[in-house]
LUMMAR-855287 format. One record per residue: residue number from 0; residue in three letters; x, y, z of N, C-alpha, C, O in turn. Coordinates in nm, 3 decimals, padded with zeros to 5 digits. Example, Ala and Ser with C-alpha at 12.3 -4.5 7.8 and 13.67 -1.06 7.14 Angstrom:
BEGIN
SITE   resi   resn       n_x       n_y       n_z      ca_x      ca_y      ca_z       c_x       c_y       c_z       o_x       o_y       o_z
SITE      0    ALA    01.319   -00.569    00.780    01.230   -00.450    00.780    01.320   -00.330    00.780    01.424   -00.332    00.846
SITE      1    SER    01.285   -00.225    00.708    01.367   -00.106    00.714    01.290    00.003    00.787    01.341    00.114    00.804
***
This chain:
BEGIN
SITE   resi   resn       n_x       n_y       n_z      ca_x      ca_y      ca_z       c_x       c_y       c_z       o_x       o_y       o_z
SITE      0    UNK    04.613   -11.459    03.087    04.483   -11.406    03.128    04.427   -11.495    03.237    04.434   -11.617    03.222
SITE      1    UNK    04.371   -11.443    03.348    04.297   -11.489    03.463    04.134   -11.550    03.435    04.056   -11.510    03.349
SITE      2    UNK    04.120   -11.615    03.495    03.958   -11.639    03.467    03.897   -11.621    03.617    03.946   -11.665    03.721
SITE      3    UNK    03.793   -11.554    03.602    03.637   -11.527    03.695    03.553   -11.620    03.681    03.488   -11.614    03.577
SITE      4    UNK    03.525   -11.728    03.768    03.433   -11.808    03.715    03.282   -11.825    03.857    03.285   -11.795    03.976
SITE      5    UNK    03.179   -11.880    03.779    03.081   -11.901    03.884    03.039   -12.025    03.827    03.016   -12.046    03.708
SITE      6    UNK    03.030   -12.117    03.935    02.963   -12.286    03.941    02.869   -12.298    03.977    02.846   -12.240    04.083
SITE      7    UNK    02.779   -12.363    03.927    02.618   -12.469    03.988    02.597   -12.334    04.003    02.639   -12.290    04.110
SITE      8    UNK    02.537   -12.244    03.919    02.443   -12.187    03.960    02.290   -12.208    03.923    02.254   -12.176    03.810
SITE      9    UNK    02.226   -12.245    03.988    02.059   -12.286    04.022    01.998   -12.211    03.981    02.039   -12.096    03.998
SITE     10    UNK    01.892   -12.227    03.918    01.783   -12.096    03.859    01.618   -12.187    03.796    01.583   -12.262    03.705
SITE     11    UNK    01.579   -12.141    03.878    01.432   -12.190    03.792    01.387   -12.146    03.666    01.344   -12.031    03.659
SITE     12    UNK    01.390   -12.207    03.580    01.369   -12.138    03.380    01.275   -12.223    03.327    01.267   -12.345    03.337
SITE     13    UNK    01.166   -12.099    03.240    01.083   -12.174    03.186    01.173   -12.208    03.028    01.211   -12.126    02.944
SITE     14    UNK    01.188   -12.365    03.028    01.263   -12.374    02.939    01.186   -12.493    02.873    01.077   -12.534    02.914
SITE     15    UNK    01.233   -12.528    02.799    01.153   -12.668    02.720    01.074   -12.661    02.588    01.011   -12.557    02.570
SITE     16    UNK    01.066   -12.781    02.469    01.005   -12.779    02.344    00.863   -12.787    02.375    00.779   -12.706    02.335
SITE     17    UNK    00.832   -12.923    02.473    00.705   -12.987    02.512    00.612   -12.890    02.587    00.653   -12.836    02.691
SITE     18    UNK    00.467   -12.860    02.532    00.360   -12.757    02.582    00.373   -12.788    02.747    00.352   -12.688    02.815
SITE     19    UNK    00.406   -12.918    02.827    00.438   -12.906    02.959    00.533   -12.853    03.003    00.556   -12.834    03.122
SITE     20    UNK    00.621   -12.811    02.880    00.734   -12.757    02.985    00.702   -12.618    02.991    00.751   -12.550    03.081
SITE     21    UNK    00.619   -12.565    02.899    00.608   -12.455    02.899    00.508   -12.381    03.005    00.500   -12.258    03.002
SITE     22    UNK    00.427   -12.460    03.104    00.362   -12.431    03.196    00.442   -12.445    03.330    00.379   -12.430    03.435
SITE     23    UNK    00.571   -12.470    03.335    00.632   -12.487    03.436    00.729   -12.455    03.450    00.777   -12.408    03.346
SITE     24    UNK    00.827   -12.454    03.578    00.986   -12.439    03.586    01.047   -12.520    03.617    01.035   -12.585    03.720
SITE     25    UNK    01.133   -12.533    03.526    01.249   -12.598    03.601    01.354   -12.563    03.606    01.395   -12.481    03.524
SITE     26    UNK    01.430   -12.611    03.698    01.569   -12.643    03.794    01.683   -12.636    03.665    01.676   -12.736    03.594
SITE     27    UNK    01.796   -12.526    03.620    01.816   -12.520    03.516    01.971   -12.546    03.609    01.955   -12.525    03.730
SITE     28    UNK    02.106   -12.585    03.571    02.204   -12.573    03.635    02.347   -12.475    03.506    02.376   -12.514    03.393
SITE     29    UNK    02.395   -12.376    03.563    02.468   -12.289    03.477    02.643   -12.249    03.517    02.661   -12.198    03.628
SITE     30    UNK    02.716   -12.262    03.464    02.862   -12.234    03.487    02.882   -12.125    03.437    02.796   -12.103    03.352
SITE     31    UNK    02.972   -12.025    03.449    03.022   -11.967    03.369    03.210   -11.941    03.419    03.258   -11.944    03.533
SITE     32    UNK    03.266   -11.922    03.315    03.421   -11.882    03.342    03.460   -11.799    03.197    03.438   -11.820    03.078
SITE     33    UNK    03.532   -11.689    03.279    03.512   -11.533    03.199    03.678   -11.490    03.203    03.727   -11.493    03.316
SITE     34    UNK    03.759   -11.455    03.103    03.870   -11.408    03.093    03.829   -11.302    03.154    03.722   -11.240    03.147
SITE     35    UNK    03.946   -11.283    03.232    03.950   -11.137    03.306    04.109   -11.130    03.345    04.163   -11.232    03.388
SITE     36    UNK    04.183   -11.013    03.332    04.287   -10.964    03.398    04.249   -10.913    03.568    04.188   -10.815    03.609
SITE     37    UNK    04.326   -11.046    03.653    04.307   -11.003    03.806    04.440   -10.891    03.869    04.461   -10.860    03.987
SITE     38    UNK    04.491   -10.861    03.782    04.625   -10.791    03.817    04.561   -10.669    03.895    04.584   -10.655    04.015
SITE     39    UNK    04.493   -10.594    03.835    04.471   -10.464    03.921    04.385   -10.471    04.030    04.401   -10.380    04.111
SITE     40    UNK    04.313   -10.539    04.051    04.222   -10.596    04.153    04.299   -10.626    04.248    04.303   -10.574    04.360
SITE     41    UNK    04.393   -10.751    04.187    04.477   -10.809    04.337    04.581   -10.679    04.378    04.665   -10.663    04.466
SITE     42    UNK    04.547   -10.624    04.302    04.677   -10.449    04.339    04.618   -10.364    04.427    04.679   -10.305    04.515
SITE     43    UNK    04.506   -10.356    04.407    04.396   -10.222    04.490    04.337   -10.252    04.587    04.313   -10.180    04.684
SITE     44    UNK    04.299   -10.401    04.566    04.146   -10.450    04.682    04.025   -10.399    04.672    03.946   -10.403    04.766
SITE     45    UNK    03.997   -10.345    04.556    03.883   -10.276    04.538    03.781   -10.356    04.495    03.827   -10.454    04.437
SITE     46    UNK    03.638   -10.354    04.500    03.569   -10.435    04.447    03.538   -10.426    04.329    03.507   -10.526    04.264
SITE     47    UNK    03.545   -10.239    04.250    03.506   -10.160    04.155    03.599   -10.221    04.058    03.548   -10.193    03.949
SITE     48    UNK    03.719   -10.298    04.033    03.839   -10.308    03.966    03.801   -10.455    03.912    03.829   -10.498    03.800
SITE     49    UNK    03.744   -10.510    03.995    03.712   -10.705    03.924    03.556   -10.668    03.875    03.473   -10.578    03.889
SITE     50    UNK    03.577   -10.830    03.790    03.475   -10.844    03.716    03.373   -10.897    03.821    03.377   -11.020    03.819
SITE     51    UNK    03.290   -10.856    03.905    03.214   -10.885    04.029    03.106   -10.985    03.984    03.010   -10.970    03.909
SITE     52    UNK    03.156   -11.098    04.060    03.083   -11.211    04.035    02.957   -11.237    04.061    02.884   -11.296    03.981
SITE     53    UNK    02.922   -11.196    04.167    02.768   -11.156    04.189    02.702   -11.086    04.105    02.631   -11.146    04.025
SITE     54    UNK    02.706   -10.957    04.104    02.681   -10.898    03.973    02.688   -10.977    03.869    02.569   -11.003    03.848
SITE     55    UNK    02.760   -11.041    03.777    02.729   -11.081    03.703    02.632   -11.268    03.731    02.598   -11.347    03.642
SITE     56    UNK    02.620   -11.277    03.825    02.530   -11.410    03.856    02.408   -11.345    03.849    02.320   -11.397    03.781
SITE     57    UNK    02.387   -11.244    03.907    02.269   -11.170    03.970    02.176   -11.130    03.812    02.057   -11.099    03.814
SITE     58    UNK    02.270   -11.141    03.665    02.205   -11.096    03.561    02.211   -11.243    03.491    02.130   -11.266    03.401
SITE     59    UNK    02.266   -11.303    03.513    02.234   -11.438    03.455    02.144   -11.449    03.490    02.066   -11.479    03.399
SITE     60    UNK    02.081   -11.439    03.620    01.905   -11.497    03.630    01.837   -11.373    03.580    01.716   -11.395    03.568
SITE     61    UNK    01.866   -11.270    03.553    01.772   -11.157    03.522    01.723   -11.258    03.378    01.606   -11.295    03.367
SITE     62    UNK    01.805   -11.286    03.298    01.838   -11.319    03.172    01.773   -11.472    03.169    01.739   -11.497    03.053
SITE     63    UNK    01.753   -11.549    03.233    01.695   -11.696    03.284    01.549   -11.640    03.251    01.479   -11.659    03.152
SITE     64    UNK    01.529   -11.574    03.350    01.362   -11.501    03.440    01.295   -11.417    03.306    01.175   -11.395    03.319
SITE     65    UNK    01.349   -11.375    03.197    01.327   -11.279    03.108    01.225   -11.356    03.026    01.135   -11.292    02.972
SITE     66    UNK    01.232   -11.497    03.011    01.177   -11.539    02.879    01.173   -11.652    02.898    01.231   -11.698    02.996
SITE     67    UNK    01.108   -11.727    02.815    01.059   -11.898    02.799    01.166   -11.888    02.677    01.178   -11.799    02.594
SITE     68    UNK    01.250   -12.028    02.697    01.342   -12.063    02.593    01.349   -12.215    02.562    01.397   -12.289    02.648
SITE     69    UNK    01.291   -12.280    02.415    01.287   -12.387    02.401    01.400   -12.438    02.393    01.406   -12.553    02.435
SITE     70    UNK    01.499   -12.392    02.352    01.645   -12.473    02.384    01.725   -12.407    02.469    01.712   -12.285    02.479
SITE     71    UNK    01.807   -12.464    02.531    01.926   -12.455    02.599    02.032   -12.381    02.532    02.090   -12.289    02.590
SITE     72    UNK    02.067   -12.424    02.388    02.133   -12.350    02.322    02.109   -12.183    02.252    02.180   -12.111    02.182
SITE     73    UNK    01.993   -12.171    02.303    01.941   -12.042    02.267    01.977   -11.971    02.413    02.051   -11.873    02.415
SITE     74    UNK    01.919   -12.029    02.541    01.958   -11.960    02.638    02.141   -11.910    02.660    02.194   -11.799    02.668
SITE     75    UNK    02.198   -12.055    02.663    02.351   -12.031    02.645    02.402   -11.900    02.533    02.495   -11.833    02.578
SITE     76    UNK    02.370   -11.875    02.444    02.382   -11.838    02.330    02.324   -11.630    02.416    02.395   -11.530    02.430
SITE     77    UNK    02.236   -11.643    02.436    02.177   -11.519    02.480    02.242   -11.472    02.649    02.258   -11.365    02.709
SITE     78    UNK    02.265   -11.613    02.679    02.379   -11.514    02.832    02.505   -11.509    02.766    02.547   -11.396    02.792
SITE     79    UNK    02.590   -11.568    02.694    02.707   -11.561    02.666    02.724   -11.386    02.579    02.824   -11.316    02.598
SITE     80    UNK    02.589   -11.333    02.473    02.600   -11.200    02.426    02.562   -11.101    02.493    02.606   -10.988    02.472
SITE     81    UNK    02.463   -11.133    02.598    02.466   -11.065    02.663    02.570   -10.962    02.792    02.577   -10.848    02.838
SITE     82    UNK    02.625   -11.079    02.803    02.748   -11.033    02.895    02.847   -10.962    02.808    02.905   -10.859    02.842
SITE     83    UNK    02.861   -11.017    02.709    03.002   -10.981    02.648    02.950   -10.844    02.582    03.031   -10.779    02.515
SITE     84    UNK    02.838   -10.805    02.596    02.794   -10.684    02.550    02.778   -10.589    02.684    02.859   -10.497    02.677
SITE     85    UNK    02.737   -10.585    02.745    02.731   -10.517    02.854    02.826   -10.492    02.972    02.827   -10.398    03.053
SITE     86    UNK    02.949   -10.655    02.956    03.085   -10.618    03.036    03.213   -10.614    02.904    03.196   -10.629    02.783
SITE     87    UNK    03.313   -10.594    02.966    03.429   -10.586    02.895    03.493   -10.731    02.908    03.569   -10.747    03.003
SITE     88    UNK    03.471   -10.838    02.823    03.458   -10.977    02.848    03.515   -10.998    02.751    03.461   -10.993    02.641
SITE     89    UNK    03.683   -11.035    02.774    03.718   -11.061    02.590    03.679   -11.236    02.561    03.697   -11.284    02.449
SITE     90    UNK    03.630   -11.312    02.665    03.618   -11.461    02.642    03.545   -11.495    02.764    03.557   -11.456    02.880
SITE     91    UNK    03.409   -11.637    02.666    03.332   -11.665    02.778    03.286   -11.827    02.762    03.268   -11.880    02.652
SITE     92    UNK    03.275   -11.876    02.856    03.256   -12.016    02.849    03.121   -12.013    02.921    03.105   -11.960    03.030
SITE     93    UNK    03.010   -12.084    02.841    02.866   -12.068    02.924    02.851   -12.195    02.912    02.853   -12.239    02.797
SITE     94    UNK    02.829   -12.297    03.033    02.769   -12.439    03.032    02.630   -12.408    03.096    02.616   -12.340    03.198
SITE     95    UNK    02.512   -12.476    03.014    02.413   -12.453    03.048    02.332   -12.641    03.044    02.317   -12.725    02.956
SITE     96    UNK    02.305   -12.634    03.169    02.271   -12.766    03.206    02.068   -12.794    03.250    01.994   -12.712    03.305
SITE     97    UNK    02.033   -12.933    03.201    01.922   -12.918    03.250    01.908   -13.101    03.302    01.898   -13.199    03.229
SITE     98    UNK    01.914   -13.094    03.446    01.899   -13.206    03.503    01.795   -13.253    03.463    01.704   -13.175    03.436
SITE     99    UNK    01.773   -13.412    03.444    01.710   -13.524    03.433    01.631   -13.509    03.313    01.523   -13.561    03.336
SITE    100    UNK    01.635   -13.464    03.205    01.614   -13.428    03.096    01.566   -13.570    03.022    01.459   -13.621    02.990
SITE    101    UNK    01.734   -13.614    03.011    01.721   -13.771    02.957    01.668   -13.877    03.024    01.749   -13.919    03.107
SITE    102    UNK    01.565   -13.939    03.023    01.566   -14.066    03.126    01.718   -14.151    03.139    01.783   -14.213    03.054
SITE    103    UNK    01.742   -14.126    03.276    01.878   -14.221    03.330    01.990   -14.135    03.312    02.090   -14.170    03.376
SITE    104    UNK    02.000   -14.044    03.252    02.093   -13.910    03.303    02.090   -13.848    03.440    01.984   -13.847    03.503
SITE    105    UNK    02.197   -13.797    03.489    02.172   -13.658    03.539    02.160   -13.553    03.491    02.065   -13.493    03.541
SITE    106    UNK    02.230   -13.478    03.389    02.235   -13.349    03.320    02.253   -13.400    03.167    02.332   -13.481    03.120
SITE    107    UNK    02.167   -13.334    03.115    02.230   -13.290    02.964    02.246   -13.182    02.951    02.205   -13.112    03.043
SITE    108    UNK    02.309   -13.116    02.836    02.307   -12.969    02.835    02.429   -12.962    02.736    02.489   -13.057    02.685
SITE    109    UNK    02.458   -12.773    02.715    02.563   -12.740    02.620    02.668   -12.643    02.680    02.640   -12.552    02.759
SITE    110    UNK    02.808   -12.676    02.627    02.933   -12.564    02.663    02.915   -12.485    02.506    02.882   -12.539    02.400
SITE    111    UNK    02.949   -12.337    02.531    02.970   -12.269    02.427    03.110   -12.191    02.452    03.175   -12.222    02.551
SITE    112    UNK    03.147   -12.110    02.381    03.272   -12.043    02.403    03.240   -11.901    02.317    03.154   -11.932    02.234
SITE    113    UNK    03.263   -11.804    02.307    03.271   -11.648    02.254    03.399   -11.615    02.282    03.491   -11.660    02.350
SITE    114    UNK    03.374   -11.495    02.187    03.493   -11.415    02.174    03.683   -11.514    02.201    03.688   -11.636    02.191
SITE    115    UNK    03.800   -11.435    02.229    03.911   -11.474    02.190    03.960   -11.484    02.280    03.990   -11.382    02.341
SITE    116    UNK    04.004   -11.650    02.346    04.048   -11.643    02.447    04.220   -11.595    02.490    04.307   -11.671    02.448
SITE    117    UNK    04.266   -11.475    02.571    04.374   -11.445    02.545    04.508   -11.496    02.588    04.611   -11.444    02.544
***
């Protein structure tokens, strides 16, 4: 099986436990890499045939933008079902990152995994 993946993707999310975070946005950083069969795609050239990466970036922030989420693991958790509900996604890896979180970090954050990777 092939993987589709999208890196550093940037998104402003109201995310956070602390009543300040909840008045603000921040700078959230997100991966994703998605089992996909590229066989018929690389056969046709069609765009209609792959799992279209934009498109699916383009709903990761729908899904960011939707809601205030005190953890990270709730957000990860809600793009990873979301996709796998709405595309044909037999496996998904969601890293969901939130720079400078920790004093003296750059990122903390969580990898999750769904469904069966083939």
């Amino acid at each position: 099986m092939d993987t589709v993946y999208v890196r550093d993707l940037r998104i402003p999310a109201r995310i956070g436990i602390y009543d300040w975070e909840k008045r603000i946005r921040q700078q959230i950083r997100i991966d994703l890499d998605m089992a996909w069969d590229n066989t018929m795609p690389a056969a046709s050239d069609d765009i209609k045939d792959t799992l279209n990466y934009k498109s699916t970036a383009r709903r990761v922030v729908e899904i960011v933008e939707a809601d205030h989420y005190d953890l990270v693991e709730r957000l990860a958790e809600t793009i990873a079902t979301t996709l796998r509900a709405e595309m044909p996604i037999p496996w998904i890896r969601v890293t969901v990152g939130k720079p400078f979180a920790v004093k003296g970090s750059g990122e903390v954050g969580v990898r999750i995994e769904r469904g069966e990777k083939p």
